[in-house]
Backbone as XML, in Angstrom:
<?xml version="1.0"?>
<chain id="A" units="angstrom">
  <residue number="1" name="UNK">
    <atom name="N" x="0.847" y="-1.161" z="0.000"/>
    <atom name="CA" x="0.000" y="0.000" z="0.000"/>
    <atom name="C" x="0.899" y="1.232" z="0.000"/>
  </residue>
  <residue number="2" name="UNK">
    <atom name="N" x="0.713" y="2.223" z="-1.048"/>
    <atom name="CA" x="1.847" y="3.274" z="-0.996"/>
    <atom name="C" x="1.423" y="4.698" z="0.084"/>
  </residue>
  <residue number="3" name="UNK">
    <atom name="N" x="0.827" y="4.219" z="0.463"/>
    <atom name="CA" x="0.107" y="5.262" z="1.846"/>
    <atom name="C" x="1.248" y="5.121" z="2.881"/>
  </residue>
  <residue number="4" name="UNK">
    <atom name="N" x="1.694" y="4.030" z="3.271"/>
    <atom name="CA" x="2.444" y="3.964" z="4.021"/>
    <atom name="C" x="3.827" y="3.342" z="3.018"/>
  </residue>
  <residue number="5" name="UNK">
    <atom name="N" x="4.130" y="3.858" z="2.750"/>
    <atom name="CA" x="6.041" y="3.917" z="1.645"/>
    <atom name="C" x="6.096" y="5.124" z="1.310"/>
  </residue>
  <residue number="6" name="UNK">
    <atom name="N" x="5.220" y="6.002" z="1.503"/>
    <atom name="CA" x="5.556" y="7.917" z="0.946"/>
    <atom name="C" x="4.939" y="8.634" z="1.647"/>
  </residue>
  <residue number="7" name="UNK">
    <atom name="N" x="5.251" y="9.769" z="2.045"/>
    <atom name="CA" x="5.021" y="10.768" z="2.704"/>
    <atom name="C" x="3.821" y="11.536" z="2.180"/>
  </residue>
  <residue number="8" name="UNK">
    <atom name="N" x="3.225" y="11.683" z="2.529"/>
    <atom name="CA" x="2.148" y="12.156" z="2.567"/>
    <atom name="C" x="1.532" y="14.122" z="2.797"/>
  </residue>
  <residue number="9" name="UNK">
    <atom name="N" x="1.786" y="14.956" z="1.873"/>
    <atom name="CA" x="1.433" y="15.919" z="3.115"/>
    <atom name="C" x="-0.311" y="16.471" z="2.484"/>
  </residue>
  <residue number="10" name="UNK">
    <atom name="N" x="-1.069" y="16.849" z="3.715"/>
    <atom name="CA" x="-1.901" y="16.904" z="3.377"/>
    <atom name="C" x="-2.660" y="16.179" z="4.480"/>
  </residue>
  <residue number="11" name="UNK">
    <atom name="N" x="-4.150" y="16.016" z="3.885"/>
    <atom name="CA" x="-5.264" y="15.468" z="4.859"/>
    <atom name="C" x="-4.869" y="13.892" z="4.521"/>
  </residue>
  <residue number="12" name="UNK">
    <atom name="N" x="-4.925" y="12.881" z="5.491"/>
    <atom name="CA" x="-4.773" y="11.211" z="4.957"/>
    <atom name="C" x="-4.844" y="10.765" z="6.079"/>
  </residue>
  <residue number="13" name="UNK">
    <atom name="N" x="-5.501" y="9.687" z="6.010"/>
    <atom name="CA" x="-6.216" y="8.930" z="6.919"/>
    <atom name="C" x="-5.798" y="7.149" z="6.265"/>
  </residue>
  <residue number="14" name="UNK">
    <atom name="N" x="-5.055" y="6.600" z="7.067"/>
    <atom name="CA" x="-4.553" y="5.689" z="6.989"/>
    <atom name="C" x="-5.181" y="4.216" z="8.021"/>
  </residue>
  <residue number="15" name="UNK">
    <atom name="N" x="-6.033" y="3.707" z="8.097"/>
    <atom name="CA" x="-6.533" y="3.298" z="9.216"/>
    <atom name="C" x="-6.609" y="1.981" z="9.185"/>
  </residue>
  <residue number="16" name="UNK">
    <atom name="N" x="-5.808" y="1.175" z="10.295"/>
    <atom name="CA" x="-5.195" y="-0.336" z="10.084"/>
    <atom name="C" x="-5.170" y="-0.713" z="11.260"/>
  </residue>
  <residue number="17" name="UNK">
    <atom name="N" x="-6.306" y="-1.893" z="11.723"/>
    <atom name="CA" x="-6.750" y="-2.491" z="12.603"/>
    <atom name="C" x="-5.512" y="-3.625" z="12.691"/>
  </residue>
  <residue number="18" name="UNK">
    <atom name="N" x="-5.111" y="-3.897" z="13.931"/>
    <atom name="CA" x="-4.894" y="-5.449" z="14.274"/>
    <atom name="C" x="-5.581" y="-5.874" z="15.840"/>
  </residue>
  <residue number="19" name="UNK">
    <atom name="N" x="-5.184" y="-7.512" z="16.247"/>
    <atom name="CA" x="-5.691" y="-7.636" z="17.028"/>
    <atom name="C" x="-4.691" y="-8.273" z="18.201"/>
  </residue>
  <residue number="20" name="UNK">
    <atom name="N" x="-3.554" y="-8.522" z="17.795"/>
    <atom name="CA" x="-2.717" y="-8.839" z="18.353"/>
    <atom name="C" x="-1.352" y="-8.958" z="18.089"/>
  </residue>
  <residue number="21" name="UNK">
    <atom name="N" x="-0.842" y="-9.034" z="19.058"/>
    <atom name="CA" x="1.160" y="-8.345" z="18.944"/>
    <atom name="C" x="1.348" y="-8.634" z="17.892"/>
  </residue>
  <residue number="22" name="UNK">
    <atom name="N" x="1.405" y="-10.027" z="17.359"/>
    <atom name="CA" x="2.150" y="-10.317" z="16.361"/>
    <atom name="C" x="1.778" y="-9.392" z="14.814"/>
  </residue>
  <residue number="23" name="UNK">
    <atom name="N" x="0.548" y="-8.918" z="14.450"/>
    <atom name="CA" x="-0.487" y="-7.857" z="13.934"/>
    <atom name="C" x="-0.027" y="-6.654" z="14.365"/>
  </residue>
  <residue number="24" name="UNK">
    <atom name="N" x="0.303" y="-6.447" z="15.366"/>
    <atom name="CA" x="0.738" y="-5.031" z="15.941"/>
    <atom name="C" x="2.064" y="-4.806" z="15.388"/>
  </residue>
  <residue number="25" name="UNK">
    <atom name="N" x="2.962" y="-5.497" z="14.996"/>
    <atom name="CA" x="4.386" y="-5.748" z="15.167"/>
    <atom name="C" x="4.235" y="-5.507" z="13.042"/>
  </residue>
  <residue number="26" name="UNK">
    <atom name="N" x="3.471" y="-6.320" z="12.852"/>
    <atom name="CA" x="3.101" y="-5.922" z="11.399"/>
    <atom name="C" x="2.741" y="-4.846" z="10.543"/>
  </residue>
  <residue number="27" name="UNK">
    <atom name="N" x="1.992" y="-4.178" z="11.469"/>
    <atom name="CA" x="1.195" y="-2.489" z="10.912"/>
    <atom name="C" x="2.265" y="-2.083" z="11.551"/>
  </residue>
  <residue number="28" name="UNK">
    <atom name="N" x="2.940" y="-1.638" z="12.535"/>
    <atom name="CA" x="4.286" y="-0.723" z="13.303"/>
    <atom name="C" x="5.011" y="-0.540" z="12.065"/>
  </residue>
  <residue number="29" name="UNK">
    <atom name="N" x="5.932" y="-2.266" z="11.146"/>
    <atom name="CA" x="6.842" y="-1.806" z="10.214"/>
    <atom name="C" x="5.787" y="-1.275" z="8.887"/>
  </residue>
  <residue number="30" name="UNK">
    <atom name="N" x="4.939" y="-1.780" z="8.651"/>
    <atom name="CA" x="4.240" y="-1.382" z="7.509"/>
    <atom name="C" x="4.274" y="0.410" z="7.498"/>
  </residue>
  <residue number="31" name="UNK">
    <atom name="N" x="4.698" y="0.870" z="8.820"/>
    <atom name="CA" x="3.781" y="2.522" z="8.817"/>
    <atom name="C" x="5.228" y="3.121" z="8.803"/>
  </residue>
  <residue number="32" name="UNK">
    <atom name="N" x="6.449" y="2.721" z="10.134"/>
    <atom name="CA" x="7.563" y="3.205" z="9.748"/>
    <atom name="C" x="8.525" y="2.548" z="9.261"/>
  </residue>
  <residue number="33" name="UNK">
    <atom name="N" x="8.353" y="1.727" z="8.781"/>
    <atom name="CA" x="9.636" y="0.681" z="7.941"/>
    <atom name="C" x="9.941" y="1.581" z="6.504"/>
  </residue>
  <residue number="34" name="UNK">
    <atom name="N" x="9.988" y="2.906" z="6.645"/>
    <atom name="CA" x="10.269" y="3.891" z="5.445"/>
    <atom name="C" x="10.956" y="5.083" z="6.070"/>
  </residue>
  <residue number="35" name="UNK">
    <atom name="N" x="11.054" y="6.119" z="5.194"/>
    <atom name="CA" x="11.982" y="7.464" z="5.714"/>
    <atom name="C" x="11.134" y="8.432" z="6.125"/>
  </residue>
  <residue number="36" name="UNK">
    <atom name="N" x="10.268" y="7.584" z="6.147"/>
    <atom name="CA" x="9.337" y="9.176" z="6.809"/>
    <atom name="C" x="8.870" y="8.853" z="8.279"/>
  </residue>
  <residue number="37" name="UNK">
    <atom name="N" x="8.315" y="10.496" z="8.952"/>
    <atom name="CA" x="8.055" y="10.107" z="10.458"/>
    <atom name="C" x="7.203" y="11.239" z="10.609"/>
  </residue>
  <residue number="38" name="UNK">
    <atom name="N" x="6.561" y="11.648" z="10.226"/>
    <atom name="CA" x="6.042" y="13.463" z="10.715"/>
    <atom name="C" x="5.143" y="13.422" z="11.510"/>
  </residue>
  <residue number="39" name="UNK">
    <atom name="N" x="4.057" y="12.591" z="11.408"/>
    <atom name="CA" x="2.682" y="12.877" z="12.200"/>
    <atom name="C" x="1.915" y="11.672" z="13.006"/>
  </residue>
  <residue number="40" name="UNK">
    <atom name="N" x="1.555" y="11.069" z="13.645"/>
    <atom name="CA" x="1.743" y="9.755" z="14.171"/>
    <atom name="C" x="-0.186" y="10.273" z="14.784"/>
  </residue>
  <residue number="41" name="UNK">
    <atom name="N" x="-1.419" y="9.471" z="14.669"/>
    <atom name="CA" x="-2.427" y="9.413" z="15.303"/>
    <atom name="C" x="-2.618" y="8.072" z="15.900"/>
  </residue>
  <residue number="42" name="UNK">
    <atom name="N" x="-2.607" y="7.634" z="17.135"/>
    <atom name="CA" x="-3.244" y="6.361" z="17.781"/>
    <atom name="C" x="-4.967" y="6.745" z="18.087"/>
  </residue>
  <residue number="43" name="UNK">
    <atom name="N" x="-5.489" y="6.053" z="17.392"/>
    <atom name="CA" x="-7.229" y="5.850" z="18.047"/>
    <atom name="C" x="-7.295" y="4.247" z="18.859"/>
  </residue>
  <residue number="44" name="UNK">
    <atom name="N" x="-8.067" y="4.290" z="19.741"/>
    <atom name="CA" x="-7.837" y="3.110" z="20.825"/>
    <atom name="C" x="-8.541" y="3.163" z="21.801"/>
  </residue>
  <residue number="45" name="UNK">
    <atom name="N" x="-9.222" y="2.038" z="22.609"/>
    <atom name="CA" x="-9.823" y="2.181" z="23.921"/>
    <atom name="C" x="-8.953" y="1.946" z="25.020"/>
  </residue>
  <residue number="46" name="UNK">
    <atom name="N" x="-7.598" y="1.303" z="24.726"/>
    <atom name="CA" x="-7.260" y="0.537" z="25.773"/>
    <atom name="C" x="-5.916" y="1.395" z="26.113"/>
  </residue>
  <residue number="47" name="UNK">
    <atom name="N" x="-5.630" y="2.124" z="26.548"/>
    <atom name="CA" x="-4.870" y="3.275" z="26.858"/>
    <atom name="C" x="-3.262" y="2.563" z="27.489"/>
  </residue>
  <residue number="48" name="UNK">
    <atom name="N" x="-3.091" y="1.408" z="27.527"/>
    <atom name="CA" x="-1.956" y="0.405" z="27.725"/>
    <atom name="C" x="-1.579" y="0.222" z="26.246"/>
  </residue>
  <residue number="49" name="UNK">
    <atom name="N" x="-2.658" y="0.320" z="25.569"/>
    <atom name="CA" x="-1.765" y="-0.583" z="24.375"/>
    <atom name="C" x="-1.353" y="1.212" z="23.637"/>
  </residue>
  <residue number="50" name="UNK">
    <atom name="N" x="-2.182" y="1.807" z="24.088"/>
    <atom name="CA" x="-1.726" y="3.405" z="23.173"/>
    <atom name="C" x="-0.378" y="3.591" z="23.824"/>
  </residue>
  <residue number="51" name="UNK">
    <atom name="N" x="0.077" y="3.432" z="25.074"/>
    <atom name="CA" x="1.552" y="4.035" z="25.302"/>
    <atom name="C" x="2.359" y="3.011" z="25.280"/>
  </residue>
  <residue number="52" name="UNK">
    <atom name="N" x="2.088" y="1.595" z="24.853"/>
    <atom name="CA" x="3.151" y="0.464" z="24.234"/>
    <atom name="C" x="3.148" y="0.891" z="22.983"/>
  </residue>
  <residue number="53" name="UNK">
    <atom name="N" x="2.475" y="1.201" z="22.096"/>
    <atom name="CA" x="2.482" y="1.690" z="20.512"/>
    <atom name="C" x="3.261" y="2.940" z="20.225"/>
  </residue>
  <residue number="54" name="UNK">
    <atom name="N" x="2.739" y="3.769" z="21.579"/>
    <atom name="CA" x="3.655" y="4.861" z="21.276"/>
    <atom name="C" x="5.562" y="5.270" z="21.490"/>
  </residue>
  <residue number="55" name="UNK">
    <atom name="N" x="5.487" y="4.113" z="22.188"/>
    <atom name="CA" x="7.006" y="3.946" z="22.594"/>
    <atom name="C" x="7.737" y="3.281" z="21.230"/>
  </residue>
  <residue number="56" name="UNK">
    <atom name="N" x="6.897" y="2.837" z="20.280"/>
    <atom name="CA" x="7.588" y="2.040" z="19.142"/>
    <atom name="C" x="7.727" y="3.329" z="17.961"/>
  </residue>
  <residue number="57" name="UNK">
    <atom name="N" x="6.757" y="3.941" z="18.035"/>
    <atom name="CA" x="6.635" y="5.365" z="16.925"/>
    <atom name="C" x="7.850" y="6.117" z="16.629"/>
  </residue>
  <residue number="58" name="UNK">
    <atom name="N" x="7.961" y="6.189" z="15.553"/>
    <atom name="CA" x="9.022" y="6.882" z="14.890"/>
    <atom name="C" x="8.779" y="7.949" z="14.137"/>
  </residue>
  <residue number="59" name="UNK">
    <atom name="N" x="8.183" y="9.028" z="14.850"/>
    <atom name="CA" x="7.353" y="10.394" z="14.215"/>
    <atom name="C" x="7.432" y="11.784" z="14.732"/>
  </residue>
  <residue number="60" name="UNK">
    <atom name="N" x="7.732" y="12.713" z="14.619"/>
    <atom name="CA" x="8.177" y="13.708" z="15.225"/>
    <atom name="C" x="6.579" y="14.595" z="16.062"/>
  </residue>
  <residue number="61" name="UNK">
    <atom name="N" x="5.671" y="14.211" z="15.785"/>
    <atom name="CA" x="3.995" y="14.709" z="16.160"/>
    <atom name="C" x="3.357" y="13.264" z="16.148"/>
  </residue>
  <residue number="62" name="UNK">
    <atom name="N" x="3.122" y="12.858" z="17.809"/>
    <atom name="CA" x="1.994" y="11.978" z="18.056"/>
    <atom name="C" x="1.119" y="12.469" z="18.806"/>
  </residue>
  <residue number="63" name="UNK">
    <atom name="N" x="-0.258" y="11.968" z="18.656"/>
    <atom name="CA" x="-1.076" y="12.425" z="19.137"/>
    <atom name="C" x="-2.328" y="10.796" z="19.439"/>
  </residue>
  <residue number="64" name="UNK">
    <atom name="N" x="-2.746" y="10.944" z="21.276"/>
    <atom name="CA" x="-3.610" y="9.853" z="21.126"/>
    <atom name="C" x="-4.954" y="10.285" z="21.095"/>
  </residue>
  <residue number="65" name="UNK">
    <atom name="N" x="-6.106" y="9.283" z="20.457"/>
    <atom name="CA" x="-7.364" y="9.688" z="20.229"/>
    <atom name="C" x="-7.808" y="11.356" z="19.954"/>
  </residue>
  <residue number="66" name="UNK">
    <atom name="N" x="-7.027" y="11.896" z="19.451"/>
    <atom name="CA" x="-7.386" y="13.398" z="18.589"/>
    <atom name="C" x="-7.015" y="13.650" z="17.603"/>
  </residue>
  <residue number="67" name="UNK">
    <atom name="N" x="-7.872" y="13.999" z="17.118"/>
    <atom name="CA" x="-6.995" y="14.839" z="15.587"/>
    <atom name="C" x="-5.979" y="15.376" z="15.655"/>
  </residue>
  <residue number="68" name="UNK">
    <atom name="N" x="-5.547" y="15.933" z="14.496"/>
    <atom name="CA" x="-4.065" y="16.302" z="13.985"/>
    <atom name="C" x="-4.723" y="17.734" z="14.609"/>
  </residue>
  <residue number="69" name="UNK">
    <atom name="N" x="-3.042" y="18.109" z="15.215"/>
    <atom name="CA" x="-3.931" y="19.971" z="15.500"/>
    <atom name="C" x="-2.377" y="20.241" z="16.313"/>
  </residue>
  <residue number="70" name="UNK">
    <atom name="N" x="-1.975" y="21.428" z="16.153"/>
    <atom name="CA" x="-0.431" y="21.951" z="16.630"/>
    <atom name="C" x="-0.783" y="22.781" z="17.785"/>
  </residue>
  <residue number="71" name="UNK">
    <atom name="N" x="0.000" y="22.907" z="18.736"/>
    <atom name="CA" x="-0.353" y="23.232" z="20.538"/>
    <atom name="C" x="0.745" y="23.752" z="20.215"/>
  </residue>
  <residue number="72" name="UNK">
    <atom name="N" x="1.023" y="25.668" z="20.094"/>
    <atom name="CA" x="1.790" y="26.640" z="20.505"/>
    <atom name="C" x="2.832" y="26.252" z="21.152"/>
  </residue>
  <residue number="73" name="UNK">
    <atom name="N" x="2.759" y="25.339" z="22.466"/>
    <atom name="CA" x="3.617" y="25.212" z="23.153"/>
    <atom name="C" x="4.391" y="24.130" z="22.995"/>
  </residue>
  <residue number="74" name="UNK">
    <atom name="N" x="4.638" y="23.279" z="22.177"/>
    <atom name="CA" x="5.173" y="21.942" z="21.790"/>
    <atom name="C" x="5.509" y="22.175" z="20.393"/>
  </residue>
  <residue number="75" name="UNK">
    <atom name="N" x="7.216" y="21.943" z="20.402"/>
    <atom name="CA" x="7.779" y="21.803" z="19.519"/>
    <atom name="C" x="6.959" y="21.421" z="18.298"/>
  </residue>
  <residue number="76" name="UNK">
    <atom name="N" x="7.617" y="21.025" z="16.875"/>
    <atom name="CA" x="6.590" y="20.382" z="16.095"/>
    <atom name="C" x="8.421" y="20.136" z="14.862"/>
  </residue>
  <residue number="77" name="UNK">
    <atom name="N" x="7.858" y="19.127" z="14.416"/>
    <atom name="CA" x="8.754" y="19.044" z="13.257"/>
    <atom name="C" x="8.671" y="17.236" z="12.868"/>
  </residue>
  <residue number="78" name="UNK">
    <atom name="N" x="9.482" y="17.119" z="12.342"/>
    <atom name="CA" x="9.655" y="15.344" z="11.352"/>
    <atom name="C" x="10.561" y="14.795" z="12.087"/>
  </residue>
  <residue number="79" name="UNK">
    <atom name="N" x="10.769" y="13.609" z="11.629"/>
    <atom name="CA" x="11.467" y="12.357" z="12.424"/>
    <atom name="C" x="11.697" y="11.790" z="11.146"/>
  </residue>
  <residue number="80" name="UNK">
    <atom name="N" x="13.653" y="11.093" z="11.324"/>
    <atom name="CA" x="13.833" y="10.277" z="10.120"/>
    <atom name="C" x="13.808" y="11.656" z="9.066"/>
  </residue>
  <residue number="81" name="UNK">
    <atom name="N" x="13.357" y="11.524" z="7.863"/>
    <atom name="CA" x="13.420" y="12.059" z="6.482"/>
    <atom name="C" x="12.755" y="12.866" z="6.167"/>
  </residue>
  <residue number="82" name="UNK">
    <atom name="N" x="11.442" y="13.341" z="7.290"/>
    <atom name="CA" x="10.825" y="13.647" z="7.523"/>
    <atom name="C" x="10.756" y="15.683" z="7.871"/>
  </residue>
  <residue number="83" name="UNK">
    <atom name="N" x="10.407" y="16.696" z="7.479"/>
    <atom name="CA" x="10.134" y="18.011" z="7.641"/>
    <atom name="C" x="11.530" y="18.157" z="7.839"/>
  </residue>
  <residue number="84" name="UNK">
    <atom name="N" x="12.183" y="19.836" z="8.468"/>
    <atom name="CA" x="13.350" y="20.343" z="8.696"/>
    <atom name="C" x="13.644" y="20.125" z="10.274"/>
  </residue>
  <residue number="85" name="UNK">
    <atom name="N" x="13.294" y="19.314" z="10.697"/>
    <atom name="CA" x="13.858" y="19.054" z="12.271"/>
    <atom name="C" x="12.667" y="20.386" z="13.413"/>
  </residue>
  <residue number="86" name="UNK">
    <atom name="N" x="13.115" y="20.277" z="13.982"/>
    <atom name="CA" x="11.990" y="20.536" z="15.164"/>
    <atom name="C" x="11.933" y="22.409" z="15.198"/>
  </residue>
  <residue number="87" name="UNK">
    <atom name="N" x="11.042" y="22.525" z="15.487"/>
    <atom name="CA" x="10.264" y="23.618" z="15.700"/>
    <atom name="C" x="9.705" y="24.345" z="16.676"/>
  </residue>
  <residue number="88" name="UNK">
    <atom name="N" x="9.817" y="25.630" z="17.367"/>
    <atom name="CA" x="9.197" y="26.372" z="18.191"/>
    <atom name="C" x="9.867" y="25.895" z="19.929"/>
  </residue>
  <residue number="89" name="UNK">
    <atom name="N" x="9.561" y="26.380" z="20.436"/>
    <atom name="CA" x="10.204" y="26.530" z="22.328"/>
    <atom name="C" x="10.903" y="25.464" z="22.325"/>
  </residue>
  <residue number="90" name="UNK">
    <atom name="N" x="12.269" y="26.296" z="22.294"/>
    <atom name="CA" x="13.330" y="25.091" z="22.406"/>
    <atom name="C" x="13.767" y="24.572" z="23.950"/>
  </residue>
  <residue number="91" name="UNK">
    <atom name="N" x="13.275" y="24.723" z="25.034"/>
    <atom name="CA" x="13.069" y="24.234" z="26.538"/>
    <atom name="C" x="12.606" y="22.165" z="26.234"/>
  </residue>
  <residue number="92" name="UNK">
    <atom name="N" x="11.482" y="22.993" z="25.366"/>
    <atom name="CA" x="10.838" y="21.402" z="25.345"/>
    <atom name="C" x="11.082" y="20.615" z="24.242"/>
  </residue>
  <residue number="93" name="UNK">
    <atom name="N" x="11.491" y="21.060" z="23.302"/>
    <atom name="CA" x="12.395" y="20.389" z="21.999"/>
    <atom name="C" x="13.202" y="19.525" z="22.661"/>
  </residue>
  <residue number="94" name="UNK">
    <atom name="N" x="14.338" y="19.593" z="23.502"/>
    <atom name="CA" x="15.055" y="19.203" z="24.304"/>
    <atom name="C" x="14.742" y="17.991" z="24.781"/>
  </residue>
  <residue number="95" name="UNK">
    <atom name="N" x="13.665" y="18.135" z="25.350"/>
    <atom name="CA" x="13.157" y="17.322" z="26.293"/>
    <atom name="C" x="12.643" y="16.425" z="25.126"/>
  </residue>
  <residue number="96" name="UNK">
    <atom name="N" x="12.335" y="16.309" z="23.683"/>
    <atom name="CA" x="11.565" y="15.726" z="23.211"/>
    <atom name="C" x="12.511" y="15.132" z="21.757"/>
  </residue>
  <residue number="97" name="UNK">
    <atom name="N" x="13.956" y="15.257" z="22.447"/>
    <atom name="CA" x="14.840" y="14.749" z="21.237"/>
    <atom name="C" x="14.904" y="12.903" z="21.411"/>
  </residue>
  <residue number="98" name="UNK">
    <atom name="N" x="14.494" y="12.510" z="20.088"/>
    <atom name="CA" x="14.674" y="10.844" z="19.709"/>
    <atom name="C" x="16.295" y="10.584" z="19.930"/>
  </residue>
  <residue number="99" name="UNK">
    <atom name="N" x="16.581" y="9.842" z="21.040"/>
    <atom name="CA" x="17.847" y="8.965" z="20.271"/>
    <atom name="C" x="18.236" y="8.415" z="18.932"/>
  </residue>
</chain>
């Protein structure tokens, strides 16, 4: 699916159910097993599996159960290949650099 092999900018809605790890472990490389990282949405009930998912994300903007939407106060930029590197109050940029 080339939704997830290219970057995307724009409105896109990518939406890929699994039901278990081994499924989870499948959609993870399917989404970043490429050079891109910019914008990351988890939708979910189970708020364990949203911050195990989110610890695997490779995206410079995640966000759980909300839309895409930029908060003044939080950096913003790409991950990987992704936009020009980080953006706005550099206090919390800091705090929000990927190994």
């Amino acid at each position: 699916m080339s939704v997830s092999k290219e970057e995307i900018i724009g409105p896109e809605l990518s939406d890929t159910k699994f039901s278990d790890e081994d499924s989870r472990a499948v959609v993870l490389r399917q989404a970043f097993g490429n050079g891109c990282g910019l914008n990351s949405i988890i939708f979910t009930r189970d708020i364990s599996e949203a911050l195990l998912i989110a610890k695997k994300i490779q995206a410079g903007n995640l966000r759980v159960n909300t839309g895409a939407g930029m908060d003044a106060n939080m950096p913003s930029g790409g991950f990987k290949q992704s936009g020009w590197g980080m953006e706005r109050v550099p206090a919390t940029r800091t705090a929000r650099i990927k190994p």
